[in-house]
N, C-alpha and C positions, 0 to 999 in steps of 0.2 A: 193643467196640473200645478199645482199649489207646491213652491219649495220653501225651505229654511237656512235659513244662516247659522253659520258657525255655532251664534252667541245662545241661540235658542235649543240649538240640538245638544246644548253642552249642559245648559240648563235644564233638559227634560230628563239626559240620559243618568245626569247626577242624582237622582232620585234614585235610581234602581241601580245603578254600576257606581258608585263614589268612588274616587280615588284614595287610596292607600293613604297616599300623607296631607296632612292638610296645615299649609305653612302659610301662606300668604291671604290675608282678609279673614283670619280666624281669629277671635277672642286672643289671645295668646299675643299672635301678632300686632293684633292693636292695640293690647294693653303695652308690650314695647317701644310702639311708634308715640302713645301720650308719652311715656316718659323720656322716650332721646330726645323727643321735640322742647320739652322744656328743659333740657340738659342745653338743649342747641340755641333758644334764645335765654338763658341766662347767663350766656360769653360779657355784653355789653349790657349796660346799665342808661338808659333813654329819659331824657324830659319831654315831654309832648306839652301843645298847648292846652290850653281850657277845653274841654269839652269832645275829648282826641281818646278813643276806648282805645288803649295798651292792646289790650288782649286780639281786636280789630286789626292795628296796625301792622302787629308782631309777626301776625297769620298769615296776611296779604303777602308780607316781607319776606317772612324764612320760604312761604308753600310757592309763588309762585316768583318770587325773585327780586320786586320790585312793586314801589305803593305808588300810584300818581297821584301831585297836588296840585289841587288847583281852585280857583273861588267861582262857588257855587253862591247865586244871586241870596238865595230863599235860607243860605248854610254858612257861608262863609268861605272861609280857608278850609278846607278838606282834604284829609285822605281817602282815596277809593281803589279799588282794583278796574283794571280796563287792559284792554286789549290793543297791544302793539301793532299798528299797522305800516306798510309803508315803507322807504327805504331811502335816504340819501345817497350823496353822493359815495360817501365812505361805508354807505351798507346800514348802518344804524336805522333805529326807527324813526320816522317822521312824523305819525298820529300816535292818537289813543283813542280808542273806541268805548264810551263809558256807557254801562247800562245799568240803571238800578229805576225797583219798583219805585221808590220814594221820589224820583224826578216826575212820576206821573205819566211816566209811561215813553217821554223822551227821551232819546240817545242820543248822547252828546261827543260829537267827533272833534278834538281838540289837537290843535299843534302843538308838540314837543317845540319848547322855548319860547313859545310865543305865550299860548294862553295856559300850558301846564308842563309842572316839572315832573321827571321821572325819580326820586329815589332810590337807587340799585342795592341791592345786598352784595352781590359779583359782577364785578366788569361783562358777564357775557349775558346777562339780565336772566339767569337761571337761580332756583331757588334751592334750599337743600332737602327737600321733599324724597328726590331719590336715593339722598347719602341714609336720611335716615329711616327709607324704606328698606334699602339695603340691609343694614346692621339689625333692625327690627325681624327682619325675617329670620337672620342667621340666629338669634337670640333666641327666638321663637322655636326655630329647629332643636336647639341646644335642649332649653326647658323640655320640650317633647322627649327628646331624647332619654333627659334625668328621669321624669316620669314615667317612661317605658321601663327604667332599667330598674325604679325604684319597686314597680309590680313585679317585674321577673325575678327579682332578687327576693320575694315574700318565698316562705315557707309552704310549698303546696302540698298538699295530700291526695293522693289518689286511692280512691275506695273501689271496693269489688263485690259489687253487686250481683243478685243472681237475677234479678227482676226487678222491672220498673217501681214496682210500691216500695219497697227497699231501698232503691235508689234514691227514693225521695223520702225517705224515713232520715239517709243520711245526708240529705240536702238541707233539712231541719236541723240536727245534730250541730252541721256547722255551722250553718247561721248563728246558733243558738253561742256556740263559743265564739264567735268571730264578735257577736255585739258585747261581746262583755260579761255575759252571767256567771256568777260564782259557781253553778253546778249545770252541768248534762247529764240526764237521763236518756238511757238507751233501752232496747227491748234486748234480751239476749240471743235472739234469733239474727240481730245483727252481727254476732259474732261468726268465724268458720268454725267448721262441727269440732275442730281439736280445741274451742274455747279462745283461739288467737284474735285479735284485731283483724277486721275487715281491710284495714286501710294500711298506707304506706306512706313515707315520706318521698315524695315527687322529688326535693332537687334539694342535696342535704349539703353541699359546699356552696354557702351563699357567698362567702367572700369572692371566693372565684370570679364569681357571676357581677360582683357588685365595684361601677366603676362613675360612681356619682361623683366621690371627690375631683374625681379627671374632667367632669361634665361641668362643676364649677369653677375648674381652674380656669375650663374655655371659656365659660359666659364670662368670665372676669376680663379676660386676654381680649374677647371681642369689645367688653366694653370701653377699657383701656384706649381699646385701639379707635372706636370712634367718637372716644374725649379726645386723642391725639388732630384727630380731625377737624374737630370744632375749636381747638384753642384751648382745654381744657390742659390744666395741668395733671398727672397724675403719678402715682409713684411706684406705677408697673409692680405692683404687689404680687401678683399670679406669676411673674418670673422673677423675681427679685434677688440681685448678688446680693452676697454679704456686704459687697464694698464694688464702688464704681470706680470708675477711670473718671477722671475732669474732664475730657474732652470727651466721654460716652454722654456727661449731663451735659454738657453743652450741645453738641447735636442732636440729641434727645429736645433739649428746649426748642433749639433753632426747627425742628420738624413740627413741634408742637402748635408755635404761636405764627409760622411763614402765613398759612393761609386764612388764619384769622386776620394778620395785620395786613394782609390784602384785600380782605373784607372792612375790617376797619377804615382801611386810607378813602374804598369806593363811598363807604355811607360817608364818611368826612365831605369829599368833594361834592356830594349832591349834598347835604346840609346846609353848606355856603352856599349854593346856587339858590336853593331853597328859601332862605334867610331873609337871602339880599332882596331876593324878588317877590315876597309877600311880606316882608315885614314881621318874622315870625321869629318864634327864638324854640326850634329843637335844636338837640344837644345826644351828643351820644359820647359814653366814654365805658372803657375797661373798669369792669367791677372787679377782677383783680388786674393791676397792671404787671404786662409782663416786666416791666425794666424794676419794680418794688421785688417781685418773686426771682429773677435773676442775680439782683443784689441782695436777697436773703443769702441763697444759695451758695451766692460766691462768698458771703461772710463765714455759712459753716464749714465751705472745703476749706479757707484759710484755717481754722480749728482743726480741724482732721484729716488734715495733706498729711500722708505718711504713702513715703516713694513713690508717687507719685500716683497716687489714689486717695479718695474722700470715703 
């Protein structure tokens, strides 16, 4: 007797039974996840060497957490993605397992310090793939969300048909106004015999119904929230006082750039490592720096300190 897995019975049943919501690997959601991703590597600002595809590096970097380098006979000095294998005495990785078509079919098992470096994005060699699956999805939900409430909140008409041909007499009718035309004609047998309209307004308090500005206030709040996460600065527009407290912008800041500049210090220390031991010259530095944007800020509170708010 012939069985299946999960993955297949999920995939046959999806045909005929769908689920209700569809948030995560839908259009929606991945048009989300392009755009956090490039919100997520445009924190720092990279020199690479000659011949070194950005867009390659960046991928390898943010998705899976870390690029190995190392010199390839036939290539040089290279960036490639591989597989951590192996474990020292303190737990860390000890290989890299390299696989690509272009080696000609060779896999190349390489020692960490010996013959290749690792580049980190995070001390625990994880990438932000999940942070911004995460937020991508939530955003994704949100968008659905506005566009469910933006159809329930239309104008609908219910008509009273006595029979199918009719029914579909007033199926044309709407169409016909729905796309734009200056005039509809009707038969008068569409009306009821006292001469009144067939039809009615379905759901006459659309304000009630309609709560799209609140659905934008969230996407903003969620976005907010996961530039706070990457080192973005922002200016909490979607909740915003008239006026803050000095010490609400300053731990507002210190939340903002902590885990960036722990991301920062890690790519720093594998750069030098990197550097020294192949003679190369990347560079990585803050396209805004937080200490320039702290020293704005504190020049405008000096300007608008009154009792002690900016």
């Amino acid at each position: 007797m012939e069985t299946y897995d999960y993955d297949f019975l999920n995939a046959f049943n999806a045909r005929h039974t769908p689920s209700a919501v569809h948030v995560c690997d839908n259009m929606v959601s991945g048009f989300f996840r392009k755009y956090l991703f490039q919100k997520a590597v445009s924190v720092f600002k990279w020199t690479l060497p000659d011949g070194w595809p950005l867009d390659y590096f960046l991928y390898v970097l943010y998705v899976a957490g870390y690029v190995c380098i190392y010199r390839e006979n036939a290539y040089g000095v290279i960036p490639q993605f591989g597989t951590l294998a192996g474990y020292n005495i303190y737990y860390q990785p000890r290989e890299v397992l390299i696989a690509n078509q272009a080696l000609k079919g060779v896999n190349r098992q390489l020692t960490i310090g010996r013959d290749v470096e690792v580049l980190k994005l995070t001390p625990y060699y994880y990438g932000v793939a999940d942070l911004i699956n995460f937020y991508a999805d939530s955003m994704a939900a949100t968008w659905e969300s506005l566009g469910m409430n933006l159809t329930n909140t239309k104008l609908a008409y219910v008509f009273a048909a006595p029979d199918k041909t009719k029914a579909e007499s007033f199926k044309k009718l709407y169409d016909t106004i729905q796309r734009g035309d200056p005039a509809a004609f009707y038969d008068k047998s569409l009306l009821n015999d006292d001469g009144s309209p067939a039809w009615m307004p379905f759901q006459q308090n659309l304000k009630q119904t309609f709560i799209g500005l609140e659905l934008f206030e969230a996407l903003t709040k969620i976005e907010n929230k996961f530039d706070a996460e990457i080192g973005l600065p922002n200016n909490n527009s979607a909740d915003k006082k008239e006026r803050l407290i000095v010490d609400e912008v300053n731990a507002n800041n210190v939340s903002t750039y902590a885990k960036a500049e722990l991301w920062f210090d890690t790519i720093q220390q594998g750069i030098e490592t990197i550097n020294e031991k192949f003679g190369i010259n990347i560079s990585c530095n803050w396209r805004h720096d937080p200490a320039d944007l702290t020293e704005k800020e504190g020049n405008d509170d000096d300007n608008d300190v009154d009792n002690g708010s900016v």
